[in-house]
C-alpha positions in Angstrom: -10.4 13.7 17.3 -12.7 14.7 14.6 -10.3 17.2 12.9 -7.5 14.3 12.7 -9.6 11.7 11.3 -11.2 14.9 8.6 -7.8 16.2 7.5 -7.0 11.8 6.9 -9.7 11.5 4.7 -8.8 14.8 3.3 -5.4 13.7 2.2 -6.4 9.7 1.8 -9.4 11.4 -0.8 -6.6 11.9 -4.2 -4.9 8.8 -3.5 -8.2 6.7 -3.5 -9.2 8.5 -6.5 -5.9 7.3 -8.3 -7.2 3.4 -8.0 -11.0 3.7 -7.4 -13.2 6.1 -9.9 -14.6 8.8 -7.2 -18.6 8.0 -8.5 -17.9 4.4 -7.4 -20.2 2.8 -4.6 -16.4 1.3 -3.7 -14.5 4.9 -2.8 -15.9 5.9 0.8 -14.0 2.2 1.7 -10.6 2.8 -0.4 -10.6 6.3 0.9 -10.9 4.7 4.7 -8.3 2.0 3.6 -6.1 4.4 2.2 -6.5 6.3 5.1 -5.8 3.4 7.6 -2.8 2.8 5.7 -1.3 6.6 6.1 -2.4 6.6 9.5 -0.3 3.5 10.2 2.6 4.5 8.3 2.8 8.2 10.3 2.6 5.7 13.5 5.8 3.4 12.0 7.5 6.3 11.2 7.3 8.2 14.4 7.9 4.9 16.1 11.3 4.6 14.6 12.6 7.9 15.0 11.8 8.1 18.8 13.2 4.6 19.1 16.0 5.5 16.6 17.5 8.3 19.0 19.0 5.7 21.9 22.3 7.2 22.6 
């Protein structure tokens, strides 16, 4: 469980830094947000193609 939420904040780390300057007392919470949001969107994604495949 470690590893997944790591390699989320890994890749949610850039896109934070787009919108929040990484020396702001702000980043640690865009970088979760940002992270919440991939999370969520891998979730929706997988979702729909499981549920896509009714044949």
């Amino acid at each position: 469980m470690g590893v997944i939420i790591r390699l989320l904040l890994f890749v949610a780390a850039p896109v934070a830094a787009l919108f929040v300057a990484r020396d702001s007392l702000n980043f640690q919470i865009a970088q979760v947000f940002f992270a919440m949001m991939i999370f969520i969107a891998v979730g929706v994604i997988a979702a729909f193609w499981a549920g896509g495949k009714k044949t």
